[in-house]
Structures are given as structure tokens and as C-alpha cells.
N, C-alpha and C positions, 0 to 999 in steps of 0.2 A: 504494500500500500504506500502511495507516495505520501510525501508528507507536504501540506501548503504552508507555503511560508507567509506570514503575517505584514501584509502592508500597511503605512499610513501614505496617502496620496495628497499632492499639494499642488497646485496650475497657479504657474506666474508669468505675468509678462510685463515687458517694458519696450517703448518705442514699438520696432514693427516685428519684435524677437516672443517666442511665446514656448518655457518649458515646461517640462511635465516632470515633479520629484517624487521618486517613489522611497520611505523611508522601510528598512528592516531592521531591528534587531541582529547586531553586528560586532565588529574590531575597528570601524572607521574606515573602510573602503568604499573610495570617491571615484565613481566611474561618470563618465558625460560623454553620452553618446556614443559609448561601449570604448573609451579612449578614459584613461589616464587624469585625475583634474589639472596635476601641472604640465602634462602632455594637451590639453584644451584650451588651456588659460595660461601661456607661458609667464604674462604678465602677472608680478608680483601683486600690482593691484586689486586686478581682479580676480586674485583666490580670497585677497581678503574681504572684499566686499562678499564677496561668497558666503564663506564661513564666519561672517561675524552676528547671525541669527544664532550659529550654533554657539559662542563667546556668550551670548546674550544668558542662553538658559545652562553652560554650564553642560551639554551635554556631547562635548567634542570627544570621536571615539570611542562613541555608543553605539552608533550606529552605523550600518552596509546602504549608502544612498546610491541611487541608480536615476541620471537624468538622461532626459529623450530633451534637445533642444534646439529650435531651426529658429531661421529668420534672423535679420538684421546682422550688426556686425558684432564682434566680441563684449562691447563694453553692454551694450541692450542684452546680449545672453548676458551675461553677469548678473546685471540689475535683474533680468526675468528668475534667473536661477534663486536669488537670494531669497525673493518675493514668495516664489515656488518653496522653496526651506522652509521660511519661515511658516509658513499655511500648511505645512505637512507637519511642523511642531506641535501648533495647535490641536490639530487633526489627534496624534498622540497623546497629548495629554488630556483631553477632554474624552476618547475610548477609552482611562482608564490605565495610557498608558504608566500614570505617574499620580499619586493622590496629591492635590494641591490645590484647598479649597480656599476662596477669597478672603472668607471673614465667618467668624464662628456665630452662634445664635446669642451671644450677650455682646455683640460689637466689635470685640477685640478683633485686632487684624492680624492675620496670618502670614502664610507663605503667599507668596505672589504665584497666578495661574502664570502658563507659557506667556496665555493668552495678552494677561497685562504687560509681564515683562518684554514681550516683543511692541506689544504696544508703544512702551513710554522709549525703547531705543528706535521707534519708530520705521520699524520692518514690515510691519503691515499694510504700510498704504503703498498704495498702487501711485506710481511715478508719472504722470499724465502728458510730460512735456510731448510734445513732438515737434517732426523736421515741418516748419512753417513752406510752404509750396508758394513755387516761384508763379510770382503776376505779369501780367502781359506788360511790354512796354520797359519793363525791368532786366534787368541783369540777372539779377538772384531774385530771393527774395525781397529783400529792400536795398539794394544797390543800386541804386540811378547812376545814369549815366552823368559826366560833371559837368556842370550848368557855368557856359562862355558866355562873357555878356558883350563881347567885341568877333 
């Protein structure tokens, strides 16, 4: 009988980049897109922006994460992945992965959920910017051409 192995599932994206993290029960092996994370990401940057969902709660090395990730260029996968992390954390702790309840029934406050903690490092929100599209008559975006007055 085979044995299934226990996912937590997390969809992030940024810009025109959109990944898919799948978290198990692990030693901390980082695969993306069946490659390597610093074979993926040579850039030292963007492992950290990566991994720093998992800084957040504390659980670097706990986990075998497996990301599927297309679209845009390196820095947008990053920002998607991180996004993606952090939403497969919550995912985990709120199945029960980890008991960590907000506040007890007389007020006192407790341990912090994934949930807040990624919250207040601000991993959760969805990064909105995008590449502004060039307008007619222009160069770029807003690059005009330079105004001769002779």
C-alpha cells in the first residue's frame, strides 16, 4: 500500500509571475521547478526574499517544499514564491499543523498564529504594482519626446 504524503498548498503571485508551493513534512529540501533553489535563484537576493516567510515563523528546515513556477522574470518569481510560502504556512498551521491559538478565554494573549506573524512582517499581501503600458505618441511609458522651442 502506498503511502500519501501530507500536503499544505499555497498560490502566489507577483507582477505577471504566478507559483504554486507545495509544503511536506521534511529536512528542508528547496526544489523550484524540479531545479535546485540556488541553482533557480542564483541571486543572493532573491533566496532571501524567498525564505524570509520561513525567518518569520521560525520554521526553516522543517520542511521538503516543492515549487511549480512560470511567468515573468526572476525577481516577480521570487516575490510570487515568497507570497506562495507564506499562504502554504498559514495553510499548516490553521490544519493543525502546529497548536497556536491567538488569545485565551480570560484575554490574556498568547502565542502568535502563523497567521498574525506573517501578517505584521507583512508577507501576506499581494504586491499589486505593475509594468505601466506604453501610450501612443510616447516613447515609453511617460517618456516624451524633448520639447525644442527654436
Amino acid at each position: 500500500m502506498a503511502v500519501s504524503k501530507k500536503y499544505f498548498y499555497g498560490t502566489g503571485r507577483r507582477k505577471s509571475s504566478v507559483a504554486r508551493v507545495f509544503l511536506s513534512k521534511g529536512e528542508g529540501k528547496f526544489t523550484v521547478n524540479d531545479r535546485e533553489l540556488a541553482d533557480y535563484f542564483p541571486r543572493e537576493t532573491a533566496r532571501m526574499i524567498i525564505e524570509r516567510p520561513l525567518d518569520a515563523v521560525d520554521m526553516k528546515n522543517r520542511f521538503d517544499i516543492k515549487v511549480t513556477v512560470k511567468g515573468g522574470g526572476l525577481t516577480g518569481q521570487a516575490g510570487a514564491v515568497r507570497l506562495g510560502l507564506a499562504r502554504a504556512l498559514v495553510v499548516y498551521d490553521e490544519e493543525g499543523g502546529t497548536i497556536s491559538k491567538a488569545a485565551t478565554a480570560e484575554g490574556e494573549e498568547g502565542p502568535l498564529t502563523f497567521r498574525q506573524k506573517l501578517r505584521q512582517g507583512d508577507h501576506l499581501t499581494r504586491d499589486a504594482r505593475r509594468v505601466e503600458r506604453k501610450k501612443v505618441g510616447l516613447r515609453k511609458a511617460r517618456k516624451r519626446c524633448q520639447y525644442s522651442k527654436r
